[in-house]
C-alpha positions in Angstrom: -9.9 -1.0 23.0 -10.1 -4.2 21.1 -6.6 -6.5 21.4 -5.2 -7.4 18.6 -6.3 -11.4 18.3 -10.4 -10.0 18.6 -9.3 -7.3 15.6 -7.5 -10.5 13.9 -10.6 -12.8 14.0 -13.4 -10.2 13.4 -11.4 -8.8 10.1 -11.2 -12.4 8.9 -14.7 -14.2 10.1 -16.5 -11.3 8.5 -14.2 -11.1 5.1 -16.9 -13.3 3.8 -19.6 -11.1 4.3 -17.7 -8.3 2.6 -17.3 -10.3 -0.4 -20.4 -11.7 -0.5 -22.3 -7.9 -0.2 -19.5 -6.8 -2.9 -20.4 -10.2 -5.4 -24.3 -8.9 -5.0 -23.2 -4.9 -5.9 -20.7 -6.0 -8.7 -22.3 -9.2 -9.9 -19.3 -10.8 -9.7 -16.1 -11.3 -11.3 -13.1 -10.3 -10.3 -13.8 -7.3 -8.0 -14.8 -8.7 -5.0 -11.6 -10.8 -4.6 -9.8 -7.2 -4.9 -12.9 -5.8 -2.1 -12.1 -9.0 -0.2 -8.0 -9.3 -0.6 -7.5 -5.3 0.3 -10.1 -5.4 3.7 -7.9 -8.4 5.2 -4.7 -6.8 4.3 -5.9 -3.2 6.0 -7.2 -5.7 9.0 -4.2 -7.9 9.3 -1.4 -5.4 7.8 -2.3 -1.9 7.6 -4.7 -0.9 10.3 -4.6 2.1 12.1 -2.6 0.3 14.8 0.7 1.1 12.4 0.7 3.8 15.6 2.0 1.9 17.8 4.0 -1.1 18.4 1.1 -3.5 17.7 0.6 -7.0 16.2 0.3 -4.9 13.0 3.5 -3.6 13.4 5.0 -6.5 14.0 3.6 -8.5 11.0 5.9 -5.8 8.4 8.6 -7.6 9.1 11.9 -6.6 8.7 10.3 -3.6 6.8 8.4 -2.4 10.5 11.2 0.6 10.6 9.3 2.1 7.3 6.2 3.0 10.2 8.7 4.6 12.8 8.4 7.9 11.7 4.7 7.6 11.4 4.2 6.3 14.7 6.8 9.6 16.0 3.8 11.8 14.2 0.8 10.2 15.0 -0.7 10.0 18.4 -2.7 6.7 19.1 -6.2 6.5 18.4 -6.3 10.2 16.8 -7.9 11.1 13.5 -5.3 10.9 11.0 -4.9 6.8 12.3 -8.2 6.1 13.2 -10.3 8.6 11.5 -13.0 7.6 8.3 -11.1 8.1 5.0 -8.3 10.2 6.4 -6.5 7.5 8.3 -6.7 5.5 5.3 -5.2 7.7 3.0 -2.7 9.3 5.4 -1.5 5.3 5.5 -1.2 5.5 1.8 -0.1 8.8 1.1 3.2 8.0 4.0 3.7 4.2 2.1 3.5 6.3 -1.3 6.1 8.6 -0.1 8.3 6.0 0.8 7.9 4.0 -2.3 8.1 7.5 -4.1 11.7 7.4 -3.3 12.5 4.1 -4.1 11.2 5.1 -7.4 13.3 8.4 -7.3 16.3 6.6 -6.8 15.6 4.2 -9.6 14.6 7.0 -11.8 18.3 9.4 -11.1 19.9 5.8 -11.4 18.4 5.1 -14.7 19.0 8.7 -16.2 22.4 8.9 -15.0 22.9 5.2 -17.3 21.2 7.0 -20.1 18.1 5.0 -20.3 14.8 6.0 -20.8 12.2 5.2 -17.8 8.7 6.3 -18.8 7.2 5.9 -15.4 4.8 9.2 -15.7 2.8 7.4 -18.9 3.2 4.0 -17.3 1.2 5.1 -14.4 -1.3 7.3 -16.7 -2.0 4.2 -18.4 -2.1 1.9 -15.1 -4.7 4.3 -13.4 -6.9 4.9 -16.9 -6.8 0.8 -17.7 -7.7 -0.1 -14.1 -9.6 2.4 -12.4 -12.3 -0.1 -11.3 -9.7 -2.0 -9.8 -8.2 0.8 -7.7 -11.9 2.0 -6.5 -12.2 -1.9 -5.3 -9.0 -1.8 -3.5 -9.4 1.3 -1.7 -12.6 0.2 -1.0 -11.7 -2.9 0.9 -9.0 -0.3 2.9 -11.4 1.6 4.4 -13.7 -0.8 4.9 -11.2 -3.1 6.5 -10.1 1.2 8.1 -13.9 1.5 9.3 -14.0 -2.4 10.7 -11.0 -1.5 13.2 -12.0 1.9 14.3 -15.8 1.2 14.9 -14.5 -2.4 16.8 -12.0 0.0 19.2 -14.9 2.2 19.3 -17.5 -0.5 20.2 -15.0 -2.4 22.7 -14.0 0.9 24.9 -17.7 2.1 24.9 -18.4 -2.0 26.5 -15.5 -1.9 28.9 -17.0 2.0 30.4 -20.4 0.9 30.3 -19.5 -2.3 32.3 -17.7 -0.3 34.8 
């Protein structure tokens, strides 16, 4: 398994690359800053490493304690951390949930003052207005996802074929 300085400087030496194969499929403009941006957030911030107590881990701050409970559920190195696509949006869905309730809160708080809160057509138009945007950003996740896994992958398969 790769430590977490070789994950650190392989997410950000190749972040180029990703944005530079994204500016060729997009020709351009804004979307592969958002390709770019989300792969060295998912290397630096929200790899599948949120598992364990890891450099990730570490880098959230005063706001680690959200990824306790994730780390209780998930065992190291198993699909729903590491695995294509669902360790990706099993990070998302568990941040949603959290920021679901936030939102929850805000929502009884403002319907208990009387005031309206139209977060359901908000979002509609969010999602409709920028679905381009989103693709991009869950893009640069998994690719940032994949760049971690297959790195762990490629750095055990090294250390066994060296012993």
């Amino acid at each position: 398994m790769a430590s977490g300085a070789v994950h650190d400087r392989l997410i950000l030496w190749t972040a180029p690359l990703v944005a530079g194969i994204t500016w060729q499929v997009t020709g351009g403009g804004h979307l592969p800053w958002l390709v770019m941006g989300s792969y060295v957030f998912s290397g630096l911030m929200f790899s599948g490493d949120l598992d364990i107590r890891s450099r990730q881990w570490q880098r959230w701050g005063w706001l680690r304690g959200l990824w306790i409970p994730y780390q209780k559920c998930c065992k190291h190195r198993s699909v729903w951390s590491h695995g294509p696509i669902v360790g990706t949006l099993g990070r998302l869905i568990y941040l949603g949930l959290g920021l679901g309730i936030i939102l929850g809160v805000g929502l009884g708080i403002s319907i208990w003052r009387g005031e309206p809160w139209p977060l359901g057509s908000w979002l509609r138009h969010w999602w409709h207005t920028y679905q381009r945007e989103w693709l991009a950003v869950g893009v640069g996740l998994e690719l940032g996802a994949w760049n971690h896994s297959l790195s762990d992958w490629l750095s055990s398969c090294w250390k066994k074929w060296r012993s």
